[in-house]
N, CA, C and O of each residue as an XYZ file, in Angstrom:
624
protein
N     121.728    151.791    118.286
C     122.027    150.484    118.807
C     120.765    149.641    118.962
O     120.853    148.512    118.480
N     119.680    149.947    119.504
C     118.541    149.471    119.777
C     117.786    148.921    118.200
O     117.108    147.895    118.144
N     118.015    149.673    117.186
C     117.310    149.306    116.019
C     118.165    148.498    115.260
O     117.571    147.916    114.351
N     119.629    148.221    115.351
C     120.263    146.922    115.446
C     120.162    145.777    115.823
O     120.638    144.738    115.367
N     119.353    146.025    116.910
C     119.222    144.496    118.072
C     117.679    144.296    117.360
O     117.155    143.270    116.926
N     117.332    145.251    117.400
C     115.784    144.949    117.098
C     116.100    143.955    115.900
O     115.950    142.766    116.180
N     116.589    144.308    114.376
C     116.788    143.859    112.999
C     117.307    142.832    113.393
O     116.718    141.967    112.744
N     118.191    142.223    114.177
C     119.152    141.168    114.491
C     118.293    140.369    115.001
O     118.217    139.284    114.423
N     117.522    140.546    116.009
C     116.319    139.908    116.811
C     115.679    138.831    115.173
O     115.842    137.647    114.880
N     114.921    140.026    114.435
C     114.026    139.953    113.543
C     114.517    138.878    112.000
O     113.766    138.118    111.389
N     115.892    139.144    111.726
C     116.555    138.409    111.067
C     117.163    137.021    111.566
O     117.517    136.214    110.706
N     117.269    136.777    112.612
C     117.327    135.229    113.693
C     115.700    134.547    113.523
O     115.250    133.440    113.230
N     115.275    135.547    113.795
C     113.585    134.877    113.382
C     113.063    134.350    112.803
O     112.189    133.518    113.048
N     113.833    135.023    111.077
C     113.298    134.186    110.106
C     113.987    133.138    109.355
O     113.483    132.286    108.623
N     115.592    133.388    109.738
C     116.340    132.431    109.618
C     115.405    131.051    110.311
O     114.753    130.401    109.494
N     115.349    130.632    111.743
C     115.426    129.709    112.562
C     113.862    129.325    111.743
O     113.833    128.283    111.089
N     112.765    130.082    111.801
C     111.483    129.365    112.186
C     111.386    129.574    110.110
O     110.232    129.185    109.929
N     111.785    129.835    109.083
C     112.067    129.492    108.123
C     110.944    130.203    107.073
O     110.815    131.413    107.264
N     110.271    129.738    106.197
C     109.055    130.651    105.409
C     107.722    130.562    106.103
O     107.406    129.438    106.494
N     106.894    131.542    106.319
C     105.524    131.525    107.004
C     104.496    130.664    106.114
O     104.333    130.751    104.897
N     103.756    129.695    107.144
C     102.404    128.979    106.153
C     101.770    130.117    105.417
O     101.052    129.695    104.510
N     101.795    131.274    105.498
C     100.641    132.194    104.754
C     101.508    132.664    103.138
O     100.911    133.321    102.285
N     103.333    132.073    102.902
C     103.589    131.879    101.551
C     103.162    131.019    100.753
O     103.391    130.942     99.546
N     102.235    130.037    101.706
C     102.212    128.838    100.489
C     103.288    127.743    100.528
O     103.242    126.611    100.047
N     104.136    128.268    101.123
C     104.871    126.643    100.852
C     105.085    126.060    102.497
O     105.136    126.614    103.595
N     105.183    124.535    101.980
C     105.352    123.537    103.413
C     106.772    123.902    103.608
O     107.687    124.244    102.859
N     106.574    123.626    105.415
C     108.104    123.205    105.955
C     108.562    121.774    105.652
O     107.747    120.864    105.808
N     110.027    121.460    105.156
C     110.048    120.148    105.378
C     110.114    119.835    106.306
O     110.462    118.656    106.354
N     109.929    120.356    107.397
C     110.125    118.887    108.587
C     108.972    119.141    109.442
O     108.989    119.236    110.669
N     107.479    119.289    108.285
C     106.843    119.031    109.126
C     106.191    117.555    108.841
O     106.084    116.938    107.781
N     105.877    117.288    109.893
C     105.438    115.516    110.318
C     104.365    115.054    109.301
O     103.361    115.694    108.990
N     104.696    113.980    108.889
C     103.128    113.330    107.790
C     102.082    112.709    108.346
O     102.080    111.512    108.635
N     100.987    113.618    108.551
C     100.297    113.184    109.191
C      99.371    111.490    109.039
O      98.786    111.217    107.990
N      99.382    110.655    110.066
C      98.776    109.418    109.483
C      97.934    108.862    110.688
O      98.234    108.893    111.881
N      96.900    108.387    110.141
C      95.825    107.820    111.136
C      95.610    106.459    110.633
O      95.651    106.231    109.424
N      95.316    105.286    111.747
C      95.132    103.948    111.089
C      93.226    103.804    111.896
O      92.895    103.820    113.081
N      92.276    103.661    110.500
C      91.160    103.012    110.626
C      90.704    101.818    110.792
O      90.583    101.203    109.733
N      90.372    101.193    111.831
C      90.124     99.735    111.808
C      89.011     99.858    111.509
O      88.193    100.778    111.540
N      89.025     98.256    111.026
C      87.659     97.595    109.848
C      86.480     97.578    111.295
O      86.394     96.922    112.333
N      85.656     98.758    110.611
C      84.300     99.183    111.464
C      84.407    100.249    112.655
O      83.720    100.486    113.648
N      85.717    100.848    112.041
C      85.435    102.232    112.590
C      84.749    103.361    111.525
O      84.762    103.315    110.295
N      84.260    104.195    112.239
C      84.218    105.156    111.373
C      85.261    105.919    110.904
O      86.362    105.526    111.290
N      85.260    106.785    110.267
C      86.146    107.390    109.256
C      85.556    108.684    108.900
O      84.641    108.795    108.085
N      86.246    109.925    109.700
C      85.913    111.434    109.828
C      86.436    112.307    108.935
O      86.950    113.320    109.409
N      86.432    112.174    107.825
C      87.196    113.238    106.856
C      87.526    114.602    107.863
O      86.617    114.959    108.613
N      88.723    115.301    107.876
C      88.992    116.680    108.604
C      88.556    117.685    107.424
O      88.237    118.818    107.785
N      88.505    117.359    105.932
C      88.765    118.191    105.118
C      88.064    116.975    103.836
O      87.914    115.762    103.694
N      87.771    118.392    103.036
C      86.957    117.602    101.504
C      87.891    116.728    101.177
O      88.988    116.987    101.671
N      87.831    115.619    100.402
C      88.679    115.009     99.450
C      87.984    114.515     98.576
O      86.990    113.795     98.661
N      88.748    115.079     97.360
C      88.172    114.518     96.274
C      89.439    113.111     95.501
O      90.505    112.617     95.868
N      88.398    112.925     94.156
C      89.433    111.996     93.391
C      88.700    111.491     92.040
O      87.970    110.513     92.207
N      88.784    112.019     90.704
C      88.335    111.782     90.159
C      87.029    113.205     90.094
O      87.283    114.394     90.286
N      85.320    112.459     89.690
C      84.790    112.824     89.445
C      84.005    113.391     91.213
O      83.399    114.406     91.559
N      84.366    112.326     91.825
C      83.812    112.371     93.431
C      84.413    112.643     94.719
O      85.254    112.129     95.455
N      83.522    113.824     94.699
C      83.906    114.930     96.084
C      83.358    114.271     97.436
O      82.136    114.162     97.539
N      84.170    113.826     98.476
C      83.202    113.481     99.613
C      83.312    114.247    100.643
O      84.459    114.401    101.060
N      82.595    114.700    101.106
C      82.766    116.027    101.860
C      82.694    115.738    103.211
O      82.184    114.736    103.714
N      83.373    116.912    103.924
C      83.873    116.794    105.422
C      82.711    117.096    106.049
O      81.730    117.249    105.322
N      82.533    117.261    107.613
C      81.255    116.980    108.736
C      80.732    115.917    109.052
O      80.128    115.899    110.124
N      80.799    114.445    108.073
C      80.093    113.345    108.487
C      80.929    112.433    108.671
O      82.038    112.602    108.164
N      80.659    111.113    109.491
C      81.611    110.385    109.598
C      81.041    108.570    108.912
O      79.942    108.095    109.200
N      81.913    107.961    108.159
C      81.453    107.009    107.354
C      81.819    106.213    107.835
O      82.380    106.146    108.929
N      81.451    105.062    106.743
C      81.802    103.476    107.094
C      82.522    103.154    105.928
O      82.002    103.271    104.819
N      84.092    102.617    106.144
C      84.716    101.842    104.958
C      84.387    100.416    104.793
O      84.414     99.467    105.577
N      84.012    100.555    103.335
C      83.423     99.305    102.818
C      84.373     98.076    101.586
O      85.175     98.948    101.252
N      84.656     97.309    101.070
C      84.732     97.061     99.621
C      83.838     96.094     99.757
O      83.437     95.446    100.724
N      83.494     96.108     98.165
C      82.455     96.155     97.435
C      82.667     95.659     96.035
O      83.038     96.358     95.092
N      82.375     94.307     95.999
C      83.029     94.263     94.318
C      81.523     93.236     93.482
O      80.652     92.430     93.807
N      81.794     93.631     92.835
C      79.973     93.494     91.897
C      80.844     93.233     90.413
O      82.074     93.205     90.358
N      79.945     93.055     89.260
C      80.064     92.582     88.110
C      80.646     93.565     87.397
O      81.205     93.256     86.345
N      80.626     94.888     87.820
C      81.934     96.134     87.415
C      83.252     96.229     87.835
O      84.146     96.762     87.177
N      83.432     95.499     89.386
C      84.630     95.715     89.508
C      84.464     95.976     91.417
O      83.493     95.937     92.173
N      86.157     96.281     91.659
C      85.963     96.463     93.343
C      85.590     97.950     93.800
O      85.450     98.852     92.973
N      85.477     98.092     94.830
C      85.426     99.615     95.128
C      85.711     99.822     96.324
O      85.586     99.000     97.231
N      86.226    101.240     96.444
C      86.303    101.390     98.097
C      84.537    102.048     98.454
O      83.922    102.801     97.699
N      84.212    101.705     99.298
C      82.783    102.331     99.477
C      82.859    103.296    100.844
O      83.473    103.107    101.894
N      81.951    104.466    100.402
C      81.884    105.201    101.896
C      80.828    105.066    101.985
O      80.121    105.252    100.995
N      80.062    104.537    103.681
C      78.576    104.752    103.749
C      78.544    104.845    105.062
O      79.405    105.128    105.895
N      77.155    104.497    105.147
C      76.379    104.587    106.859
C      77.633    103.568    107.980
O      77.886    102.388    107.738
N      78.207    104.281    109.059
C      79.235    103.504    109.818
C      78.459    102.386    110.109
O      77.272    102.531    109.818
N      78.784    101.269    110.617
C      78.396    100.313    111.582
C      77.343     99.477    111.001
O      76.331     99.073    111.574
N      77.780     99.226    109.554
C      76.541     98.815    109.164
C      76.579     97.062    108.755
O      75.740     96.162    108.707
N      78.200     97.200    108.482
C      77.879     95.463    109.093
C      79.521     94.983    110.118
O      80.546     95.661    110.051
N      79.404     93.891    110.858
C      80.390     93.946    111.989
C      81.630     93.974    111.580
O      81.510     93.995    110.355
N      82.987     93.989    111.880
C      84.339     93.711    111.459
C      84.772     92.885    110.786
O      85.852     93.477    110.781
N      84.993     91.918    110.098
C      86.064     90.774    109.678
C      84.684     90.035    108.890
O      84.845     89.119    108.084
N      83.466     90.518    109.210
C      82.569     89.702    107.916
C      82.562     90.268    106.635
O      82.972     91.335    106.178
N      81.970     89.250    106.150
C      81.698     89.593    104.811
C      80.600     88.569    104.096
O      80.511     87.355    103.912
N      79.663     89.987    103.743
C      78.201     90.011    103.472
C      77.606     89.655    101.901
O      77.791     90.638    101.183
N      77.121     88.829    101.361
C      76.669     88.475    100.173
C      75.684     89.957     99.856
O      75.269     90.537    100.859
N      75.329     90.539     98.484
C      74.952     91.423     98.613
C      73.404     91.407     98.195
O      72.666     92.391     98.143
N      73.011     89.821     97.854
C      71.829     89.405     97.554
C      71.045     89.204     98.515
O      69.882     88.889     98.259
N      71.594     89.370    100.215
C      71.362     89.210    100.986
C      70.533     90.217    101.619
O      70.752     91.348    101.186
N      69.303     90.102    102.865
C      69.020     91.633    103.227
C      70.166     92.404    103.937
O      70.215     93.634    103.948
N      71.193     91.504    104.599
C      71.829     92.462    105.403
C      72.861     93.475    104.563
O      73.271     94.556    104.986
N      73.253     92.734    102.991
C      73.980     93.485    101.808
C      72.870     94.803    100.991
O      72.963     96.027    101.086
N      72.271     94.305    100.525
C      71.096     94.857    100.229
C      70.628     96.516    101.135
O      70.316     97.615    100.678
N      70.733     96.150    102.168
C      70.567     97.292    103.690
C      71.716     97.937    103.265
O      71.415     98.966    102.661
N      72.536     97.810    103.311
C      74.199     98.560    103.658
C      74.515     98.608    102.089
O      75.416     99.446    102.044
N      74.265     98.151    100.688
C      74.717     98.864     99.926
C      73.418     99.819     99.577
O      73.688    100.694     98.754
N      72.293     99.812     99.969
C      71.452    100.703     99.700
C      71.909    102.614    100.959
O      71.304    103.686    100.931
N      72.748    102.335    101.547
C      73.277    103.185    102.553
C      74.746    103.897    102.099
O      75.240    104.797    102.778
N      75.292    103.454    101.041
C      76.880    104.074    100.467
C      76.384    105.090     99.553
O      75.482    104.967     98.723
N      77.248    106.333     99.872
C      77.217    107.411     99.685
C      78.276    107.907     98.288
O      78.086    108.787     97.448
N      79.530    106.858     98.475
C      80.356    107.333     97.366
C      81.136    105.718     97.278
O      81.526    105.011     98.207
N      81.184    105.447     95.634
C      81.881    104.251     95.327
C      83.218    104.794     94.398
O      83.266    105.269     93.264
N      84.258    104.506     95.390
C      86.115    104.845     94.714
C      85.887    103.429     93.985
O      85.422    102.409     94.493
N      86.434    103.670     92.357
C      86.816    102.340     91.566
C      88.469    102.043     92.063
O      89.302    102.940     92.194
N      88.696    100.747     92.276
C      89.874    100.306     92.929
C      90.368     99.803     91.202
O      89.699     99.528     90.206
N      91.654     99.848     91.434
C      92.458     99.182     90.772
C      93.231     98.158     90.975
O      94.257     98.661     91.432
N      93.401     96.820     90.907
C      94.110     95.528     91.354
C      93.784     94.646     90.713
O      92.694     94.321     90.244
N      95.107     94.071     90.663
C      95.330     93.052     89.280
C      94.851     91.342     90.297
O      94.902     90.284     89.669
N      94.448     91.331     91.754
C      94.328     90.241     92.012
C      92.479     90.685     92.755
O      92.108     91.750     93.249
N      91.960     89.831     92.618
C      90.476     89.484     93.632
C      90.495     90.230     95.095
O      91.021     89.467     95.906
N      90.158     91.276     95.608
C      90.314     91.301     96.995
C      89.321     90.840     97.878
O      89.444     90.923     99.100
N      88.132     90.254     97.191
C      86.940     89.900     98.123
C      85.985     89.189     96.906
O      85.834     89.731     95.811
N      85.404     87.972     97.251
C      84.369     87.416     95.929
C      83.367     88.040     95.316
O      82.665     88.759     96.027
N      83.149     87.966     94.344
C      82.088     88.654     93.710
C      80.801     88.733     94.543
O      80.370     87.878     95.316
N      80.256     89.968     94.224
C      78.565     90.118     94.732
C      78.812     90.482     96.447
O      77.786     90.549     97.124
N      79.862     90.665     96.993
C      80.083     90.626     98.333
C      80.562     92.447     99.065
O      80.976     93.438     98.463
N      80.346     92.292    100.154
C      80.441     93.292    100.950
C      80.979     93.374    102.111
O      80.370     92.633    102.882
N      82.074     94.074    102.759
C      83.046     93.678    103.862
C      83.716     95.056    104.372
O      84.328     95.756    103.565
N      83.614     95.363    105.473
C      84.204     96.637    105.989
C      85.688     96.649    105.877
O      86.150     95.524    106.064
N      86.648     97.626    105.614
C      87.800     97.473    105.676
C      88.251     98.718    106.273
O      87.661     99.798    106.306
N      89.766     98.297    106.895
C      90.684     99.333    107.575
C      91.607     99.758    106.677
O      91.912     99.196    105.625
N      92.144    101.001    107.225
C      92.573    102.057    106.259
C      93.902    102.988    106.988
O      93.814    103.857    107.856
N      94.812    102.598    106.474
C      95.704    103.635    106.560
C      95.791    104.978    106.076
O      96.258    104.871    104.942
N      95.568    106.326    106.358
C      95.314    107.303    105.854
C      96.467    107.959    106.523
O      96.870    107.959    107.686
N      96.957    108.639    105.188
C      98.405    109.494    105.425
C      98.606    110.942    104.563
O      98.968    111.135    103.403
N      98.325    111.604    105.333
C      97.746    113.444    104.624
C      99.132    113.849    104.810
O      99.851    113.899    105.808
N      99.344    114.172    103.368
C     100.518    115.426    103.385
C     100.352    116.533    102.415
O     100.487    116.407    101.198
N     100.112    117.401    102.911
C      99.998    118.640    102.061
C      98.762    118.494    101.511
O      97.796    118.321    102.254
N      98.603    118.546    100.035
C      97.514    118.905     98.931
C      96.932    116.972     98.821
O      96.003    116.669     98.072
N      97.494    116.152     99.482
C      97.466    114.721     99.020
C      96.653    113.922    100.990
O      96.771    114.378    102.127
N      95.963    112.724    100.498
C      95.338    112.325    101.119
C      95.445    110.933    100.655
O      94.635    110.516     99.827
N      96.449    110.124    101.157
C      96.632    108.415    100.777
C      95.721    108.125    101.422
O      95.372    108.873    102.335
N      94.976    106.827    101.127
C      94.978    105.710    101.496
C      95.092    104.423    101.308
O      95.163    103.999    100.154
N      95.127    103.682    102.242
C      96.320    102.339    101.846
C      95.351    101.495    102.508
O      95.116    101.735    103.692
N      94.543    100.214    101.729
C      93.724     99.348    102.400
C      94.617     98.222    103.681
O      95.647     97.578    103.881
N      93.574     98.536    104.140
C      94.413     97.225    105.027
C      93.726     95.905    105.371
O      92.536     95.936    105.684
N      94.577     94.423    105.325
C      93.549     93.425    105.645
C      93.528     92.932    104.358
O      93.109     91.776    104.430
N      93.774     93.236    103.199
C      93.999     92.742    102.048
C      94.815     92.098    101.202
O      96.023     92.329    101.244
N      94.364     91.331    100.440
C      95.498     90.002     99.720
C      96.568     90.749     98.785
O      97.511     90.164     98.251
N      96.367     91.765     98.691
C      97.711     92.669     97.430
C      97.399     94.260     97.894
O      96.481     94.853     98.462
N      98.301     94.492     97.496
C      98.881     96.469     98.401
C      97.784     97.081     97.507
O      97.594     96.575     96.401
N      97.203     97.918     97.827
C      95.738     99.121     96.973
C      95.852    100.409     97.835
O      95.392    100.485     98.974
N      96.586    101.542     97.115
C      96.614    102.800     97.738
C      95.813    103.828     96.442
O      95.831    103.842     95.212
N      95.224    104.530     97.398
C      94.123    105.771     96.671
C      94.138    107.082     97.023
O      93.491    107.495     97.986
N      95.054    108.027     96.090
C      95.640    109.001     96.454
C      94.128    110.239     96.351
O      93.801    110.354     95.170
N      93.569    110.779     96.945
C      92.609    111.400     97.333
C      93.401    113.250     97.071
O      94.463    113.395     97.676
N      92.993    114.284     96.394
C      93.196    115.309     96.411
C      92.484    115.952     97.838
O      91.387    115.603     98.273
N      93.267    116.840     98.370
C      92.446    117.197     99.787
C      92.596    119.058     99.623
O      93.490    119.890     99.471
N      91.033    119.012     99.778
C      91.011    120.723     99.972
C      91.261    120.944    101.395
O      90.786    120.519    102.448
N      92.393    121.954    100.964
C      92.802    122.745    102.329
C      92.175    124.261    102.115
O      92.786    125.196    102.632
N      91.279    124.456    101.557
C      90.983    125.491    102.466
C      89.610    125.553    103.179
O      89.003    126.612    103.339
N      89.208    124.472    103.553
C      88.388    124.616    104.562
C      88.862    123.312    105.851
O      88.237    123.234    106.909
C-alpha cells in the first residue's frame, strides 16, 4: 500500500509541475520576461547576447546610443551617462567626438525612414523582452517601430 501512495504521490508530481528545466524544454506559461530602459539609463546585460558577427558580453553595464553617420543608423553600446536624455549631439562636436570615441559595439539598424540626422548622436530607451534563446529589443522614442532580435546565451 505504501509504495502505491508513494508512485501516486510521484506521478501527481509530474503531471501538475510538467517537464523539468534540466530537459531542455520551456514551460509555456512561463512569463516573458521584459524590462523598459529609459533614454540614459544604463543597460545591464544578465547574459551574453549576441547578433550577427557581435558578442556583447555580460558584467558591464552600458549606455544606449543611436548613431547614424554616412553608413547608416546604429544601435550603439557604450560608456553610460555619456550624454543627457532627450539630446542629441552633433558628432563633429567634442561632446560627440568624447562619447563616440567610448562605444564598445555598433548594431546596424534597419529602417526604411531617418531616425535621427546625419552625423548625430542621442541616447535611446529600450524595450527589452527575453524569452528563451531570444533577446528583443524594441527602440523607443522613435519616428518608425526598429526591433533587434539579439541571440542570448543561456548558459552562463
Amino acid at each position: 500500500m505504501r509504495l502505491l501512495t508513494t508512485a501516486l504521490i510521484i506521478l501527481v508530481g509530474v503531471a501538475v509541475l510538467g517537464p523539468s528545466p534540466a530537459t531542455g524544454q520551456e514551460r509555456p506559461d512561463r512569463p516573458l520576461r521584459v524590462a523598459v530602459i529609459q533614454s540614459g539609463q544604463a543597460f545591464c546585460p544578465v547574459s551574453t547576447l549576441s547578433i550577427g558577427g557581435i558578442v556583447i558580453v555580460r558584467g558591464r553595464c552600458y549606455g544606449l546610443y543611436l548613431i547614424r553617420d554616412e553608413r547608416g543608423s546604429f544601435l550603439a553600446f557604450g560608456a553610460p551617462n555619456g550624454i543627457p536624455p532627450g539630446q542629441i549631439v552633433r558628432l563633429s562636436t567634442p561632446a560627440g567626438a568624447k562619447t563616440k570615441g567610448r562605444i564598445f559595439y555598433w548594431v546596424p539598424l534597419h529602417s526604411s525612414v531617418a531616425l535621427i540626422p546625419i552625423h548625430t548622436i542621442k541616447p535611446v530607451g529600450v524595450r527589452v523582452q527575453t524569452a528563451g534563446a531570444q533577446t528583443v529589443f524594441v527602440l523607443l522614442g522613435v519616428p518608425a517601430p526598429v526591433t533587434i532580435t539579439f541571440k542570448t546565451d543561456l548558459t552562463n
